[in-house]
Each structure stands twice: as C-alpha cells, then as structure tokens.
C-alpha positions as CSV (number, residue, x, y, z in Angstrom):
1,X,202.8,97.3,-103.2
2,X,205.0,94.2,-104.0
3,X,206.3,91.3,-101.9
4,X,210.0,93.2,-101.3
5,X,207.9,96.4,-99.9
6,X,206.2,94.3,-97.4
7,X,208.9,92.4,-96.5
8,X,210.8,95.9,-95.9
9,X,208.0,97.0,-93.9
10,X,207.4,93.7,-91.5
11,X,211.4,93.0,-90.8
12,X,214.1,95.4,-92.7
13,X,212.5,98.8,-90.7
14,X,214.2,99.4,-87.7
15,X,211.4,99.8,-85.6
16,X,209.7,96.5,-86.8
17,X,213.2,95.3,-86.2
18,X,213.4,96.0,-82.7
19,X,210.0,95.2,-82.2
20,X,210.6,91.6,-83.2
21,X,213.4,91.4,-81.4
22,X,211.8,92.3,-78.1
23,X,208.9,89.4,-78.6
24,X,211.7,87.0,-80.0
25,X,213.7,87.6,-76.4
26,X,210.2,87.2,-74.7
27,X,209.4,84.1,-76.7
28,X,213.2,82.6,-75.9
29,X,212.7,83.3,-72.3
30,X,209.2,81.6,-72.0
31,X,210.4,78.4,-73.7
32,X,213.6,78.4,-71.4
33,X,211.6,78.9,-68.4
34,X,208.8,76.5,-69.6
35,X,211.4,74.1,-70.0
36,X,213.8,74.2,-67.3
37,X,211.5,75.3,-64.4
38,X,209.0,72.8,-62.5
39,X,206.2,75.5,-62.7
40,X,206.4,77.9,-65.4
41,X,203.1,79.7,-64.4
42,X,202.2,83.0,-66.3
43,X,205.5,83.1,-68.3
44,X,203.5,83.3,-72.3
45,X,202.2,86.3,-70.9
46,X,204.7,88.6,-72.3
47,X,204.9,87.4,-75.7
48,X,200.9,87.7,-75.7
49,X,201.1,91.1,-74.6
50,X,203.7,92.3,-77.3
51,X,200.9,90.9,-79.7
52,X,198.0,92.4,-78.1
53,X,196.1,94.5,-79.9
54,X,195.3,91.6,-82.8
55,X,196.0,88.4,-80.2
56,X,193.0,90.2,-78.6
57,X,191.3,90.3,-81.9
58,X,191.8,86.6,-82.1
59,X,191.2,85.4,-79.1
60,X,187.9,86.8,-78.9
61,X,187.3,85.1,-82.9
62,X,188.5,82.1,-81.5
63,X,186.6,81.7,-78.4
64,X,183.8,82.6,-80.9
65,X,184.1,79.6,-82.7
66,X,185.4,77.1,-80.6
67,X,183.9,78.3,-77.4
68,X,185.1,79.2,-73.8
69,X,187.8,77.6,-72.5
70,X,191.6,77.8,-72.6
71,X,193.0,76.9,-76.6
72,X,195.3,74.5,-77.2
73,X,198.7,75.0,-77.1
74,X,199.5,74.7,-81.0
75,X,196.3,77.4,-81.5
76,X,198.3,80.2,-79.2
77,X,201.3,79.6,-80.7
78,X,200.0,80.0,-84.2
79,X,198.0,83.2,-83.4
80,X,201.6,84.6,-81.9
81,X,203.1,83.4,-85.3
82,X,200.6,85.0,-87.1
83,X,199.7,88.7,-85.3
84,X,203.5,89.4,-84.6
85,X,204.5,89.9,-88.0
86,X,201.2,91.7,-89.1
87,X,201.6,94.0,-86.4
88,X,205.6,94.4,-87.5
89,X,203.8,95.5,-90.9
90,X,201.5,97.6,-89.4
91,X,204.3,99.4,-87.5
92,X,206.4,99.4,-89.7
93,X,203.7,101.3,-92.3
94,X,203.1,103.3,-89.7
95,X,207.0,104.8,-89.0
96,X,207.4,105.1,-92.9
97,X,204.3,107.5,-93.4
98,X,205.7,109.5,-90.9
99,X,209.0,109.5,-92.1
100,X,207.3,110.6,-95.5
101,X,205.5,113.1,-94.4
102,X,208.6,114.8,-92.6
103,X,210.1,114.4,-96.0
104,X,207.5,116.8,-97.4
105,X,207.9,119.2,-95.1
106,X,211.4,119.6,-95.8
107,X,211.3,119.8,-99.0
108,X,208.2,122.4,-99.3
109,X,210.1,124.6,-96.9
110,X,213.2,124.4,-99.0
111,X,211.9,126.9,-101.4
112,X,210.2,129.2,-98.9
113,X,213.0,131.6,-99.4
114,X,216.7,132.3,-98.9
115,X,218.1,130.7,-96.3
116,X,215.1,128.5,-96.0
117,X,215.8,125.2,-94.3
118,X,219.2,126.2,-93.8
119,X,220.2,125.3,-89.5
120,X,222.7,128.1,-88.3
C-alpha cells in the first residue's frame, strides 16, 4: 500500500469524505460558538463524539500518563487532529472491501450461465 492509496482511502472516498465533512462543520461551529458566545459550555462535544471510538482510546492513554484531570486545550485538539483522519482511513478501508467484495460476486455470477447477471 503506498502513500496515494492511503490518501484515497482517508479523504478521496466518499464516505471518508462526508465523514470529514460532518466533524469539519462540527469543529466550525464549536469555534464560532466558543468564540462569539459568553459561555460556550459543552459545545467540543460533538467533534469528540465524531472521533469516539479512538478519542476514547486516547483519552483513557492519556489520563494514563498524565493522570486525572481535564487535558489541556492544545492536547484535545491534537488527539481530534490525529483520530479523525485515522478513523477516515479506517472507514474508508472499510467501504472499499465491501465494495470489492460486491465486485466478486458479480463477476463469479457472470459465468453461472446464460443470462446470468443479466436484470430484466
């Protein structure tokens, strides 16, 4: 697998592609509301919950390490930076070996017979 395979993968499949566009609209609208409003509250929420599966991962690592507490700004925003795209590959792996495997099908079905394959 070389570097233009992964990058297909993380960005170029459409479902990666939509996925990263949901957690980039999530990650606009938490720094507009951080910004703008007095209390933003709860708004990194949603970006952290598009990356859950491997934020949770990390989070429990890094309160391994640096103990309990809440981590520092910059250390949330990197482990968004860095589990978003990984799970963008990982989805995007995941949608190609299915498209693949529907690929098979076709084709070994194709020379069943006559007709085979054929929608009427």
């Amino acid at each position: 697998m070389n570097a233009r395979t992964l990058a297909h993968l993380t960005f170029a499949n459409p479902a990666s592609a939509i996925y990263l566009g949901l957690v980039g609209v999530a990650a606009v609208v938490a720094a507009a509301v951080t910004l703008f409003a007095p209390d933003p509250g709860f708004v990194w929420v949603l970006p952290a919950l598009f990356a859950f599966p491997l934020m949770l991962v990390v989070a429990l690592v890094q309160a391994a390490v640096l103990g309990e507490g809440q981590p520092a700004t910059w250390l949330f925003l990197t482990e968004l930076v860095v589990c978003v795209p990984l799970q963008s590959l990982a989805l995007g792996t995941i949608v190609e070996a299915s498209r693949g495997r529907l690929r098979l099908r076709r084709r070994a079905g194709a020379g069943a017979g006559a007709g085979a394959g054929r929608a009427d």
